[in-house]
CHARMM internal coordinates of N, CA and C (Angstrom, degrees):
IC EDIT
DIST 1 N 1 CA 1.4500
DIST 1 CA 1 C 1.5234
ANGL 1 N 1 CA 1 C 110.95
DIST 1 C 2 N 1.4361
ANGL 1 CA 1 C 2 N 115.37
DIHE 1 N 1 CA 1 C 2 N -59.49
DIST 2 N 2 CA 1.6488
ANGL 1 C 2 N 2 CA 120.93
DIHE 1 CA 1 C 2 N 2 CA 165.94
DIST 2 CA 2 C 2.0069
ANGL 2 N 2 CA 2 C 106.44
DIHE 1 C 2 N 2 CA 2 C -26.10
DIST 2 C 3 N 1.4651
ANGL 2 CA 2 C 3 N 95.93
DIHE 2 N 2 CA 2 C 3 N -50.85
DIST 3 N 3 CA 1.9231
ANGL 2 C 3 N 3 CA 85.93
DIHE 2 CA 2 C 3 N 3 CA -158.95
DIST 3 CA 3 C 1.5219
ANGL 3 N 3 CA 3 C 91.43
DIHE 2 C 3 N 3 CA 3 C -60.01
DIST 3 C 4 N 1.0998
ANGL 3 CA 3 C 4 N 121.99
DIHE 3 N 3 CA 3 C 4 N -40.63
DIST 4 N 4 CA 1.6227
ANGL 3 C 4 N 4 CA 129.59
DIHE 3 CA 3 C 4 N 4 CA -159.28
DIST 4 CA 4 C 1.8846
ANGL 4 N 4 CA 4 C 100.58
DIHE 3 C 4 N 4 CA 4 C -32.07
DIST 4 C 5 N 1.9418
ANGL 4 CA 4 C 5 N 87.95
DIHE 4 N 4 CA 4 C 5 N -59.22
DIST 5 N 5 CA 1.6066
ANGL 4 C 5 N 5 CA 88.77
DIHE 4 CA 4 C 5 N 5 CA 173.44
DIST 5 CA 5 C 0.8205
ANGL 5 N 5 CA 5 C 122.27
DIHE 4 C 5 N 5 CA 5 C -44.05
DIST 5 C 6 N 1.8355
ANGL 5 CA 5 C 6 N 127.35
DIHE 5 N 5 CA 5 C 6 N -65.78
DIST 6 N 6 CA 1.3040
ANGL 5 C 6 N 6 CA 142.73
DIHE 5 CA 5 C 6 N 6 CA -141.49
DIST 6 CA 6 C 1.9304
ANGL 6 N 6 CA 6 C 114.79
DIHE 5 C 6 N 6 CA 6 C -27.87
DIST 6 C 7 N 1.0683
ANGL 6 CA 6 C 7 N 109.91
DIHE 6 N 6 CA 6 C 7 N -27.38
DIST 7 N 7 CA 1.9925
ANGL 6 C 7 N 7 CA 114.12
DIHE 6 CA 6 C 7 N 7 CA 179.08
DIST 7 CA 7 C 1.2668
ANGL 7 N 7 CA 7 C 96.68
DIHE 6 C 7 N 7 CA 7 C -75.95
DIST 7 C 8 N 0.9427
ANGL 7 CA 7 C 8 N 139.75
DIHE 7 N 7 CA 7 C 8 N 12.03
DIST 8 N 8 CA 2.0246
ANGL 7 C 8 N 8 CA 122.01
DIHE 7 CA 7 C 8 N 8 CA -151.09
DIST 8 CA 8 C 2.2059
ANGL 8 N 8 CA 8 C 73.98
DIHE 7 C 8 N 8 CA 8 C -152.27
DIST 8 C 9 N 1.4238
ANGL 8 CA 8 C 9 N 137.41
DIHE 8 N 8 CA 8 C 9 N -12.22
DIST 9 N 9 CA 1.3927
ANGL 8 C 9 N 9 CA 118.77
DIHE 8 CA 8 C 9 N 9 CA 175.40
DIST 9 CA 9 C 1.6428
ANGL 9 N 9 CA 9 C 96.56
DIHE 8 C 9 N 9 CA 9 C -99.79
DIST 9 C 10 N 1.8824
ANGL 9 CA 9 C 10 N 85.93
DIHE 9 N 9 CA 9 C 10 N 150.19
DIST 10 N 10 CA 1.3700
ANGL 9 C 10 N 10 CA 121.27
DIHE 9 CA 9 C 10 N 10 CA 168.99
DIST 10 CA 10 C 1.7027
ANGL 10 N 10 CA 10 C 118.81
DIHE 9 C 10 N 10 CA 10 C -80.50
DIST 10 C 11 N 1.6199
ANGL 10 CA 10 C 11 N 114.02
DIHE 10 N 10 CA 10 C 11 N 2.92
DIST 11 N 11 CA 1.4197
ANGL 10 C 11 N 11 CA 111.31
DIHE 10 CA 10 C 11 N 11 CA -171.45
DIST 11 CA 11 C 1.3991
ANGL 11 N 11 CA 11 C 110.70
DIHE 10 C 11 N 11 CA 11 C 65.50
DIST 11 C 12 N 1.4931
ANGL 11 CA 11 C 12 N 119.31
DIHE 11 N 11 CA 11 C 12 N 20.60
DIST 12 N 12 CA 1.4344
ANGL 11 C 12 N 12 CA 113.80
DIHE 11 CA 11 C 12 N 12 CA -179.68
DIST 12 CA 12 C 1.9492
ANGL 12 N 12 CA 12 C 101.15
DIHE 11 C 12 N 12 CA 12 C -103.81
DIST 12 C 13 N 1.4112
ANGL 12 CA 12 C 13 N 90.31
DIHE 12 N 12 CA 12 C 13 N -151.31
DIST 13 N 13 CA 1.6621
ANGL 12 C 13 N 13 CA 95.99
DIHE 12 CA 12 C 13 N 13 CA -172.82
DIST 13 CA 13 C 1.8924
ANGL 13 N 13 CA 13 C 101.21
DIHE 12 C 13 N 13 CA 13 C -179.66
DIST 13 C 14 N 1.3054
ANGL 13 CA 13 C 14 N 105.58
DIHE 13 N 13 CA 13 C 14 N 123.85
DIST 14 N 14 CA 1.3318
ANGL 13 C 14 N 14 CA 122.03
DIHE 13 CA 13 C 14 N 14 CA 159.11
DIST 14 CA 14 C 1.6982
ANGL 14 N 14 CA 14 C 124.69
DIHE 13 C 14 N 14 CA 14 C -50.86
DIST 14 C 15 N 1.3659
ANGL 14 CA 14 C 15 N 134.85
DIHE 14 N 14 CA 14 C 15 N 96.48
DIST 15 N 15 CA 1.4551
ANGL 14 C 15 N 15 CA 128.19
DIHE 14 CA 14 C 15 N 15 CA -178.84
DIST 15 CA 15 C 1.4473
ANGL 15 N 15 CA 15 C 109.91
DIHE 14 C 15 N 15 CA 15 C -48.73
DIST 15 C 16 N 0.9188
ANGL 15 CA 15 C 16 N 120.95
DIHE 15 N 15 CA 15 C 16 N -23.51
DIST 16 N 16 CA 1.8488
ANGL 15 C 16 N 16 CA 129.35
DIHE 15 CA 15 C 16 N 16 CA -176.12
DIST 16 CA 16 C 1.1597
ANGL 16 N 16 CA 16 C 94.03
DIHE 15 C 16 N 16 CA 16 C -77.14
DIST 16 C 17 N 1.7298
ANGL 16 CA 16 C 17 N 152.47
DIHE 16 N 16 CA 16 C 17 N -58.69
DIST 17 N 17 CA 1.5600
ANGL 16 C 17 N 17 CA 140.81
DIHE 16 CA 16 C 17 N 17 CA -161.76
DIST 17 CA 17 C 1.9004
ANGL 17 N 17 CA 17 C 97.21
DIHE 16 C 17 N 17 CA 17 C -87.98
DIST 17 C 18 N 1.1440
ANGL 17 CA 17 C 18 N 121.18
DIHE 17 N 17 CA 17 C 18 N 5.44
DIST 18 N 18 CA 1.3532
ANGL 17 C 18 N 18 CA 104.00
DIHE 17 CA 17 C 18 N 18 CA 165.15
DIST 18 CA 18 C 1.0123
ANGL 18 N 18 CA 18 C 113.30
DIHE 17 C 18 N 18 CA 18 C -101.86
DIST 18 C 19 N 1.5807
ANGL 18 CA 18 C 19 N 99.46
DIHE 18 N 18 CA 18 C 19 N 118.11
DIST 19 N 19 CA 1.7922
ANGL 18 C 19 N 19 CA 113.88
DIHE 18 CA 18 C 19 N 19 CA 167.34
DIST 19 CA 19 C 1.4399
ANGL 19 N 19 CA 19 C 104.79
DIHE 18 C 19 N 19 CA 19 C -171.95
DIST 19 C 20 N 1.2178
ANGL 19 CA 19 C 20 N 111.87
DIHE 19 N 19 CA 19 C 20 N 147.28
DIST 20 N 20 CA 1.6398
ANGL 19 C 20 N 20 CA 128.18
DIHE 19 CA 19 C 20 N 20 CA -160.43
DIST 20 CA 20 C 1.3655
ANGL 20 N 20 CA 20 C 119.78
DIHE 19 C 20 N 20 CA 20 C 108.95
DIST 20 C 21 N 1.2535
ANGL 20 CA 20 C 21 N 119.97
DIHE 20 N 20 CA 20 C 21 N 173.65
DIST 21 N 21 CA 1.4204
ANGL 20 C 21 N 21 CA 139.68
DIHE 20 CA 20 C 21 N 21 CA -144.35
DIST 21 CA 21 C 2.0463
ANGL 21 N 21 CA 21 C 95.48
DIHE 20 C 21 N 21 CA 21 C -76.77
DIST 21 C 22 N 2.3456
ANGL 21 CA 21 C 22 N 89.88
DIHE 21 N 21 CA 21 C 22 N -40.72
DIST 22 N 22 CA 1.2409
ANGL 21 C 22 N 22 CA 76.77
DIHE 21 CA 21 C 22 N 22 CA -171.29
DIST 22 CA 22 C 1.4810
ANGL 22 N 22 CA 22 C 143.09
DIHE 21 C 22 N 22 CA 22 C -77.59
DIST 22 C 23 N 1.5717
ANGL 22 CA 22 C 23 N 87.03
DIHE 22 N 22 CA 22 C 23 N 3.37
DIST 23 N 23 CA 1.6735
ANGL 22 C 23 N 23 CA 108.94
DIHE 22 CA 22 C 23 N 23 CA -173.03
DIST 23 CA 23 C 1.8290
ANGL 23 N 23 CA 23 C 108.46
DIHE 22 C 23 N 23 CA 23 C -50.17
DIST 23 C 24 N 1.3879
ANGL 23 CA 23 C 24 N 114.95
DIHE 23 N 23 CA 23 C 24 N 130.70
DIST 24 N 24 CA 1.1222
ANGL 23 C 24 N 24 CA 100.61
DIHE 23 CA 23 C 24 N 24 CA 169.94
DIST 24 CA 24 C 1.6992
ANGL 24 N 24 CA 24 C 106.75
DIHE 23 C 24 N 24 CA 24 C -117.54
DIST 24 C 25 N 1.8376
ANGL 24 CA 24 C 25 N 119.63
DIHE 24 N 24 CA 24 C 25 N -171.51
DIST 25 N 25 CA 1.4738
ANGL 24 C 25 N 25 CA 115.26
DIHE 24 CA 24 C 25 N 25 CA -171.34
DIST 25 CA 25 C 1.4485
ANGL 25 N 25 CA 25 C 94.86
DIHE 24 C 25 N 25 CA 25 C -64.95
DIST 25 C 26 N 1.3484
ANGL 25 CA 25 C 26 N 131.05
DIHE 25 N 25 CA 25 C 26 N -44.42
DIST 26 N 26 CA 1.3560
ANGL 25 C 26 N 26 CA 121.66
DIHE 25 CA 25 C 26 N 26 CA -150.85
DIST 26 CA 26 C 1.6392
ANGL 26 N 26 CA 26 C 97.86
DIHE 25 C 26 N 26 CA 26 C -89.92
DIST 26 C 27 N 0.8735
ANGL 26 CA 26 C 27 N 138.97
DIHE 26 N 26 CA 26 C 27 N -12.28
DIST 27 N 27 CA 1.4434
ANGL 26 C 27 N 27 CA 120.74
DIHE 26 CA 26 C 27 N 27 CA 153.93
DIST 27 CA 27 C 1.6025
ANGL 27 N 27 CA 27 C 113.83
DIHE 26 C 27 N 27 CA 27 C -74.88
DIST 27 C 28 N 1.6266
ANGL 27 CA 27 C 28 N 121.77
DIHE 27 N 27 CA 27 C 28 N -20.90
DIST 28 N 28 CA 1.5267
ANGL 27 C 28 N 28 CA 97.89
DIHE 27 CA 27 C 28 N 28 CA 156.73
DIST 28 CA 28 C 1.3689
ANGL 28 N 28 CA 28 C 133.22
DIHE 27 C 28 N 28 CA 28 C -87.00
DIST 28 C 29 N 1.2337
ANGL 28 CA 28 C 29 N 104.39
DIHE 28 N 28 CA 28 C 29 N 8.30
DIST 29 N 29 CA 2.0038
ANGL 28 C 29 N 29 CA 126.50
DIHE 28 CA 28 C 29 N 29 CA -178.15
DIST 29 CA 29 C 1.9431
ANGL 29 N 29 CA 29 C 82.15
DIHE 28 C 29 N 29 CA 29 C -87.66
DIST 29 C 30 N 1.1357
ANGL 29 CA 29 C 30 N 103.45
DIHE 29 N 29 CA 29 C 30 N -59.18
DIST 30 N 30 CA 2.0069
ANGL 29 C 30 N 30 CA 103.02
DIHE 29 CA 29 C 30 N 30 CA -168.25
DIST 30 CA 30 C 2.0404
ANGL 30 N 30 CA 30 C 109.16
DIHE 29 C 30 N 30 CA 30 C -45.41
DIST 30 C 31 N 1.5284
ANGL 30 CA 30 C 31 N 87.31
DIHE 30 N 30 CA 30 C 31 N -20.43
DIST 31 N 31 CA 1.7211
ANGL 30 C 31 N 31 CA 85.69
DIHE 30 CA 30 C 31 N 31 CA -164.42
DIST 31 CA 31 C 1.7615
ANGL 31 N 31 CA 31 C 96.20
DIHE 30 C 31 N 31 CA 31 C -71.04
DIST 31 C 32 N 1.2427
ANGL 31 CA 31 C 32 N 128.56
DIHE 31 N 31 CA 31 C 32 N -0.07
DIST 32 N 32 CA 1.9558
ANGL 31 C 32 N 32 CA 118.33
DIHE 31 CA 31 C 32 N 32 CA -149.24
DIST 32 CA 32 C 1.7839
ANGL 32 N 32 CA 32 C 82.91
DIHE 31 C 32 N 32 CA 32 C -157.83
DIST 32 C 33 N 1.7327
ANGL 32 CA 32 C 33 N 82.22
DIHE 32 N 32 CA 32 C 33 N 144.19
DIST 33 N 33 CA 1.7070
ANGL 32 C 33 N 33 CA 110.87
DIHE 32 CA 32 C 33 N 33 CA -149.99
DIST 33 CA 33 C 2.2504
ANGL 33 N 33 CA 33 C 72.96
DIHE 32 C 33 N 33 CA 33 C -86.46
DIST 33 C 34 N 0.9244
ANGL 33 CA 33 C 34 N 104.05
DIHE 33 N 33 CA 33 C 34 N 156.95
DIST 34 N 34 CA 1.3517
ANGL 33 C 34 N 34 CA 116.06
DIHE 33 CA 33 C 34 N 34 CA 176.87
DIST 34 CA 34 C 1.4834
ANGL 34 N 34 CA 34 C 120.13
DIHE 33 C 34 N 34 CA 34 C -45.94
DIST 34 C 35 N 1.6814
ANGL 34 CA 34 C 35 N 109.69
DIHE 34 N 34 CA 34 C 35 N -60.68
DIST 35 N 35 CA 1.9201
ANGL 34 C 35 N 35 CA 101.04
DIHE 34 CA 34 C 35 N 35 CA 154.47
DIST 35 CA 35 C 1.3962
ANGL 35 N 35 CA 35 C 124.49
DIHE 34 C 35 N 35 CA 35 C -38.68
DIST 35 C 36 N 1.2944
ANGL 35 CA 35 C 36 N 104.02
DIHE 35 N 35 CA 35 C 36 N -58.67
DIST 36 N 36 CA 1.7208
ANGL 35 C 36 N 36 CA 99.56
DIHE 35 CA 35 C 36 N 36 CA -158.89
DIST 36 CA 36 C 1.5452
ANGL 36 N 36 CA 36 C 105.83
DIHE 35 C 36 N 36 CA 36 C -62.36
DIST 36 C 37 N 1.4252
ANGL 36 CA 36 C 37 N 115.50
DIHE 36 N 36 CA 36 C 37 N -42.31
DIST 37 N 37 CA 1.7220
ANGL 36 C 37 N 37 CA 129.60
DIHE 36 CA 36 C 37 N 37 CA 174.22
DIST 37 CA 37 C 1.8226
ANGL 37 N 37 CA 37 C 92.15
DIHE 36 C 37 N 37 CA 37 C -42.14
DIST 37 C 38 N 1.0583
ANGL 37 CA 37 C 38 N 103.34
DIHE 37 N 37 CA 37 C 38 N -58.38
DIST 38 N 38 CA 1.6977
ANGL 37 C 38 N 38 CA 93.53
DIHE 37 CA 37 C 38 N 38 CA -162.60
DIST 38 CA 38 C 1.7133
ANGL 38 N 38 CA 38 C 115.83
DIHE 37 C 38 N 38 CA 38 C -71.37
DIST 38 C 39 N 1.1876
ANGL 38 CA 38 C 39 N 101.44
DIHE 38 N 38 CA 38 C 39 N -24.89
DIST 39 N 39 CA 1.4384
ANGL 38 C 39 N 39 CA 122.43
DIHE 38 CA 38 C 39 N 39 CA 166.13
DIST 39 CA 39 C 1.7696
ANGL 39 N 39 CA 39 C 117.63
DIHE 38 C 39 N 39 CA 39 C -67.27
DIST 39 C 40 N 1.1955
ANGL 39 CA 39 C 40 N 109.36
DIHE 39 N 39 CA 39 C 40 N -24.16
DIST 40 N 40 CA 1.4194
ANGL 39 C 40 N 40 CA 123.30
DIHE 39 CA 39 C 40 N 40 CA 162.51
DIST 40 CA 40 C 1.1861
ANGL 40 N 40 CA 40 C 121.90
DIHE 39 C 40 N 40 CA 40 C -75.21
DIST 40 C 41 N 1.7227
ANGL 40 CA 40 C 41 N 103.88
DIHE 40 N 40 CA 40 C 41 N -38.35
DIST 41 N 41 CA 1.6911
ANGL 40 C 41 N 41 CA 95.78
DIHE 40 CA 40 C 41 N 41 CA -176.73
DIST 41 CA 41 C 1.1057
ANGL 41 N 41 CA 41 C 116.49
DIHE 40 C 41 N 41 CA 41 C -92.93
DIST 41 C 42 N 1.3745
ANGL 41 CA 41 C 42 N 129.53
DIHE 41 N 41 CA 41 C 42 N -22.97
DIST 42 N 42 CA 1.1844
ANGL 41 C 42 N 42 CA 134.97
DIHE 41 CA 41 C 42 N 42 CA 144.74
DIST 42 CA 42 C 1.7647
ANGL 42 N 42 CA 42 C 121.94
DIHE 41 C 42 N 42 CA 42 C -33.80
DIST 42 C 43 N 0.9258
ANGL 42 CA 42 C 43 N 124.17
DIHE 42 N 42 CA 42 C 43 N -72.42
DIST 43 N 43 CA 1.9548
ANGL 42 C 43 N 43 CA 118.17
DIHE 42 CA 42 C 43 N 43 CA 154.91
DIST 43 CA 43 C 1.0221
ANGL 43 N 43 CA 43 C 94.33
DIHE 42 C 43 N 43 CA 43 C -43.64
DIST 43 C 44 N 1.3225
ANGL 43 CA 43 C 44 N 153.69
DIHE 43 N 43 CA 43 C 44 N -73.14
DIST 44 N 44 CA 1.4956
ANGL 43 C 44 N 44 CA 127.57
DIHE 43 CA 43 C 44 N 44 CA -142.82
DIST 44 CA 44 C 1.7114
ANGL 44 N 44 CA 44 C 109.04
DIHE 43 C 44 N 44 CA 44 C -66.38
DIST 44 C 45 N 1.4592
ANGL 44 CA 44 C 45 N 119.94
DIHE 44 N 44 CA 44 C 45 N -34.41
DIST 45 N 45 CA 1.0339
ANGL 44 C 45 N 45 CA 136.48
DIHE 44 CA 44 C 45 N 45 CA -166.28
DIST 45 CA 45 C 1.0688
ANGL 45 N 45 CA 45 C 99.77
DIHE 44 C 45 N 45 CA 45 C -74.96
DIST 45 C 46 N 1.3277
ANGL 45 CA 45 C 46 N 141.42
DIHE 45 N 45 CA 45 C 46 N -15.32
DIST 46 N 46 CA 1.7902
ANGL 45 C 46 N 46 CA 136.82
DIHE 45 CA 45 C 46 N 46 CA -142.22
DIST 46 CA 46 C 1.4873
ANGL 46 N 46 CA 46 C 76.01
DIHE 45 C 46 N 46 CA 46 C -116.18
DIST 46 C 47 N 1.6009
ANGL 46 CA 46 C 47 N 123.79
DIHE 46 N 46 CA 46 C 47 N -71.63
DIST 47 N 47 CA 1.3192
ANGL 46 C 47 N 47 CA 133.11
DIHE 46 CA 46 C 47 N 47 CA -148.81
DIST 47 CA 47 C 1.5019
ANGL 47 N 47 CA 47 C 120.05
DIHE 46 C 47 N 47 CA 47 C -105.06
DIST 47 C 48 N 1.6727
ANGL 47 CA 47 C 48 N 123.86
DIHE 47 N 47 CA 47 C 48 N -15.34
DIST 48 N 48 CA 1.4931
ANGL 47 C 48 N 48 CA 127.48
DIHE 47 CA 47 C 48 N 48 CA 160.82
DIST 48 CA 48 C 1.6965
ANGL 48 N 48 CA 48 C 103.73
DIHE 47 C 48 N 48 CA 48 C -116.82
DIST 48 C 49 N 1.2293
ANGL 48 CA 48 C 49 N 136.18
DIHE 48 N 48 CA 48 C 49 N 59.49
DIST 49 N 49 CA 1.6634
ANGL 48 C 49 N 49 CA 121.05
DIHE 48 CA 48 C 49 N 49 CA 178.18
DIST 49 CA 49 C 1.4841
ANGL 49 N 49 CA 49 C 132.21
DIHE 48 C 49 N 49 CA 49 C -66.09
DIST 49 C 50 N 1.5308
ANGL 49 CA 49 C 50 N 99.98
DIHE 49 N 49 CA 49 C 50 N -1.54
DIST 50 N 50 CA 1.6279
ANGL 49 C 50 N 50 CA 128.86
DIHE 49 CA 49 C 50 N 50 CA 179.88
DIST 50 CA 50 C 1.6318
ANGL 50 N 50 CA 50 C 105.82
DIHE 49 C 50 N 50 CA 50 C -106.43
DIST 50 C 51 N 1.0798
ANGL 50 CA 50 C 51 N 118.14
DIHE 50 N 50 CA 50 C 51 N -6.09
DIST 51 N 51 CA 1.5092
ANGL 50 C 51 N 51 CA 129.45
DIHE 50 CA 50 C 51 N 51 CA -178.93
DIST 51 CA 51 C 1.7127
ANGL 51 N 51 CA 51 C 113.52
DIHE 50 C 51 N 51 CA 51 C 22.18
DIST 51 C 52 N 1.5917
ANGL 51 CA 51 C 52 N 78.83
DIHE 51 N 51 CA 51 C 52 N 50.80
DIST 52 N 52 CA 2.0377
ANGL 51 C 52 N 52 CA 92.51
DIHE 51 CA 51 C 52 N 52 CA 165.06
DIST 52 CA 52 C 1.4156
ANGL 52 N 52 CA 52 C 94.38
DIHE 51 C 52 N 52 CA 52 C -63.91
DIST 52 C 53 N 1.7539
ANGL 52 CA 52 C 53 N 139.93
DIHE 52 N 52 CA 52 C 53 N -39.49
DIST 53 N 53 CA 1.1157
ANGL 52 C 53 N 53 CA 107.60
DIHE 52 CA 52 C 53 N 53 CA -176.71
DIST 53 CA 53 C 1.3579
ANGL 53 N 53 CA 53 C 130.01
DIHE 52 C 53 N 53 CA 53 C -90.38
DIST 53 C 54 N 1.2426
ANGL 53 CA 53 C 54 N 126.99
DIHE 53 N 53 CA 53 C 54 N 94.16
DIST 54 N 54 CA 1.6959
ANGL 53 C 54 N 54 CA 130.18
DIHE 53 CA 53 C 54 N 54 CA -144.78
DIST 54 CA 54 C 1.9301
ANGL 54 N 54 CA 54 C 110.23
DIHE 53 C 54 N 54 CA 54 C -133.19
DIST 54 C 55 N 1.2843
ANGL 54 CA 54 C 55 N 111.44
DIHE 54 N 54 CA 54 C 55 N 9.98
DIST 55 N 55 CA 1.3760
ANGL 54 C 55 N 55 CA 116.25
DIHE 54 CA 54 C 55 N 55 CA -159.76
DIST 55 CA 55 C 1.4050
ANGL 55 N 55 CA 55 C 94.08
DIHE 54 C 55 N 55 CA 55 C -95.61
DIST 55 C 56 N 0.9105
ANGL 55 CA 55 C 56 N 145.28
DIHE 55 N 55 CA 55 C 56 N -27.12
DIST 56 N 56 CA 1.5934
ANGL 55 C 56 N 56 CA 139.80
DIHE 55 CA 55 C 56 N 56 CA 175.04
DIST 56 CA 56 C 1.3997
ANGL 56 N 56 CA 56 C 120.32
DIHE 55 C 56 N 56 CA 56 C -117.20
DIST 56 C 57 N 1.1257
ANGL 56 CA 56 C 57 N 114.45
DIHE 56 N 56 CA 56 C 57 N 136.54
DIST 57 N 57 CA 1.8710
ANGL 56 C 57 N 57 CA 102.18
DIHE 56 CA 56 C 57 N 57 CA 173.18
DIST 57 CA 57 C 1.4661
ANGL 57 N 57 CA 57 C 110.08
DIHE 56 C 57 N 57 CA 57 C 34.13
DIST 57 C 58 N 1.1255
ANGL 57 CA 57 C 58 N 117.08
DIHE 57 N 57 CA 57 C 58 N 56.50
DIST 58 N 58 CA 1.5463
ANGL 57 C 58 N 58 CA 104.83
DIHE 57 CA 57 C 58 N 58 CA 169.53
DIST 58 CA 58 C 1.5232
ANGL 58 N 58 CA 58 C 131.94
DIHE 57 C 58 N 58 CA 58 C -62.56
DIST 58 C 59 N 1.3373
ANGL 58 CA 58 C 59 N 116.20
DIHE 58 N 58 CA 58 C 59 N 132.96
DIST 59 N 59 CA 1.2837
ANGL 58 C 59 N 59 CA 118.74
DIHE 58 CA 58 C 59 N 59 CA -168.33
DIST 59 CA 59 C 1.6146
ANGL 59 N 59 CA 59 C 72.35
DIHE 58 C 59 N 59 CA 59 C -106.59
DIST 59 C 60 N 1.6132
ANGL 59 CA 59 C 60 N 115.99
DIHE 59 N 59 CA 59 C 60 N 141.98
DIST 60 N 60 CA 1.9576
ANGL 59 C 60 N 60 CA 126.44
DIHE 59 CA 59 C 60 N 60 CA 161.50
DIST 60 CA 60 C 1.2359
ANGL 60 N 60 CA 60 C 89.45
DIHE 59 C 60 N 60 CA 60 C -110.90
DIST 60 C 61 N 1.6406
ANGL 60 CA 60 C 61 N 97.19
DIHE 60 N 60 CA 60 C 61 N 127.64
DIST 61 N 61 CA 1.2897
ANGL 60 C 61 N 61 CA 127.25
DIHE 60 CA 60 C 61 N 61 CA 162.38
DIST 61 CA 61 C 1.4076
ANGL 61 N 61 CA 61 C 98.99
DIHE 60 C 61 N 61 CA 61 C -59.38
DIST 61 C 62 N 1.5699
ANGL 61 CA 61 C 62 N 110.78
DIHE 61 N 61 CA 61 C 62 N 153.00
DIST 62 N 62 CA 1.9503
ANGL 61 C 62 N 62 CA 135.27
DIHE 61 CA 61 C 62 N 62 CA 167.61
DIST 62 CA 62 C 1.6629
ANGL 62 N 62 CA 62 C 89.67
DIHE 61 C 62 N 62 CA 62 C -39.21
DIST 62 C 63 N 1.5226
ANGL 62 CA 62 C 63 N 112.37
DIHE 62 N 62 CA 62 C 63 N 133.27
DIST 63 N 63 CA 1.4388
ANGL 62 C 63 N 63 CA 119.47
DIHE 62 CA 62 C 63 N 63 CA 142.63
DIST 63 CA 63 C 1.7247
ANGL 63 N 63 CA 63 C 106.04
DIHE 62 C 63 N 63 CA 63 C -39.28
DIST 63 C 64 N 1.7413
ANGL 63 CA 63 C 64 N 94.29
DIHE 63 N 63 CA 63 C 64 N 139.28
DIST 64 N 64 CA 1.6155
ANGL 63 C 64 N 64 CA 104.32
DIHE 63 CA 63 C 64 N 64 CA 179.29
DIST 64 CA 64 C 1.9863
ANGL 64 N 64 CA 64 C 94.28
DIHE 63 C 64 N 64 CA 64 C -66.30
DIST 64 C 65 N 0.9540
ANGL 64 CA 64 C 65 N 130.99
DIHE 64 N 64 CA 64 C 65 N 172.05
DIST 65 N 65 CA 1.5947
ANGL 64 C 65 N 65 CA 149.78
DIHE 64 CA 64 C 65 N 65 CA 166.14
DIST 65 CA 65 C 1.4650
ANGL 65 N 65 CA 65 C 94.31
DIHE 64 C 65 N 65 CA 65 C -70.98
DIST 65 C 66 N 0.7944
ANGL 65 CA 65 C 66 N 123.68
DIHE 65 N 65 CA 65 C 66 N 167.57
DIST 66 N 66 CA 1.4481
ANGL 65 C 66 N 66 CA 123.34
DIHE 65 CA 65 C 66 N 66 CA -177.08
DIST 66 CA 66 C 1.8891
ANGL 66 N 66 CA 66 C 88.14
DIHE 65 C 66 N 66 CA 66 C -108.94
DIST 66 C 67 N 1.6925
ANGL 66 CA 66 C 67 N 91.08
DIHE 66 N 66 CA 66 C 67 N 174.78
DIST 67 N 67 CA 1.4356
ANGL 66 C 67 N 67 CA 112.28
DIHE 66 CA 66 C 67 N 67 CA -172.42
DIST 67 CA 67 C 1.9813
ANGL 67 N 67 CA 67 C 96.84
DIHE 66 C 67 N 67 CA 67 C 54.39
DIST 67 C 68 N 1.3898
ANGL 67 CA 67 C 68 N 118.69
DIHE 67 N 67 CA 67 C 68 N 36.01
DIST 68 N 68 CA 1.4978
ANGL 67 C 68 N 68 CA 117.94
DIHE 67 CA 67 C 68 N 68 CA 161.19
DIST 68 CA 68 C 1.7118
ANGL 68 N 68 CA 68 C 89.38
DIHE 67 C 68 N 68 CA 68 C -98.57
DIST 68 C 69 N 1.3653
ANGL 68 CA 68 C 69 N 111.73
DIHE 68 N 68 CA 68 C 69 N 136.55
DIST 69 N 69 CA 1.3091
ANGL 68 C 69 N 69 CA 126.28
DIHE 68 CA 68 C 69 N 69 CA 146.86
DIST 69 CA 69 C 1.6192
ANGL 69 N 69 CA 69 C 134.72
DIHE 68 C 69 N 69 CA 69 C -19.91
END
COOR INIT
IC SEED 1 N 1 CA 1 C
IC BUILD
């Protein structure tokens, strides 16, 4: 039934129907229009750069620069 759609999808994805084992990162990258994604990692990067918060929909903060502590 899903393929039936497939001509009528944008390659996107709802953050609310992801959940389960099979979820992968790039179906939570598909859920966010290219700004807002980068606009996410940017906050995550500013305010989690250790990405202790990683249990749902993880957005990964920017690799630290190297020679960071």
């Amino acid at each position: 039934m899903l393929d039936d759609l497939r001509p009528w999808s944008d390659g996107g994805a709802l953050v609310n129907f992801l959940a389960g084992p099979h979820v992968t990162p790039a179906d939570v990258r598909a859920a966010w229009e290219p700004d807002r994604w980068d606009r996410l990692v940017e906050i995550k990067t500013a305010w989690d750069p250790d990405n202790v918060f990683r249990i749902n929909h993880n957005v990964p903060p920017r690799p630290a620069p190297s020679g960071r502590p």
